[in-house]
N, C-alpha and C positions, 0 to 999 in steps of 0.2 A: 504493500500500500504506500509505501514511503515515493515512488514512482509516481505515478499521479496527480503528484503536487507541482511536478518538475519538467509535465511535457511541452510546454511553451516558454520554457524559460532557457534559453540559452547558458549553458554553462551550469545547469541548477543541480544535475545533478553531484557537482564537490563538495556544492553545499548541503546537499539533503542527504551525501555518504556522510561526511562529519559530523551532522546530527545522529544520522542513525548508527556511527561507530563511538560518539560521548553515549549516547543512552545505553549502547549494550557496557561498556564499560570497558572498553577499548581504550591503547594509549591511543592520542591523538597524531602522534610522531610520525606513525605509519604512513598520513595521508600527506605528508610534503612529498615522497616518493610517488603518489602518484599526480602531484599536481603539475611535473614534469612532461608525461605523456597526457594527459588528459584532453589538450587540445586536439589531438591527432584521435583522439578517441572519439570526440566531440564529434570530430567533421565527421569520422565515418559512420556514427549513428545516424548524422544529418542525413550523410548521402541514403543510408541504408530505408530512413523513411522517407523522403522526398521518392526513391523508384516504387517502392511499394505504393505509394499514392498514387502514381503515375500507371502503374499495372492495373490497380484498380478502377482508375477510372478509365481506362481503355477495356476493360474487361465487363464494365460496367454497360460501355459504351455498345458494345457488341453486340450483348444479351437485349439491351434495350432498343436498338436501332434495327438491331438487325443487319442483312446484307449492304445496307444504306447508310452504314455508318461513317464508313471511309470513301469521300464521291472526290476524285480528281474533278479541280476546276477548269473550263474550254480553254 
């Protein structure tokens, strides 16, 4: 559930990890190690839902349009 808070938030999840590694009673120390790759983690969750949406709504598009979905313009 800790996810949830954090889908529109760019970057939200280091901050919703350090919340929920104080509450379990975690050092904190662990999470500078990951504040190094985190960017690169970022983008590729970005990329990984930006195609997913992209699938979907072509997928979407298919089911609903039909043969007529994709019409080359003269």
């Amino acid at each position: 559930m800790v996810a949830v808070g954090t889908a529109a938030i760019p970057g939200g999840g280091l901050l919703m990890l350090a919340m929920t590694v104080a509450a379990a009673g975690l050092p904190l120390e662990g999470i500078a190690l990951i504040v190094a790759i985190d960017p690169i983690l970022d983008m590729l969750r970005t990329m990984i839902n930006a195609s997913g949406d992209v699938a979907i709504a072509t997928l979407m598009a298919r089911i609903l349009e039909g043969p007529k979905w994709f019409v080359k313009a003269p």
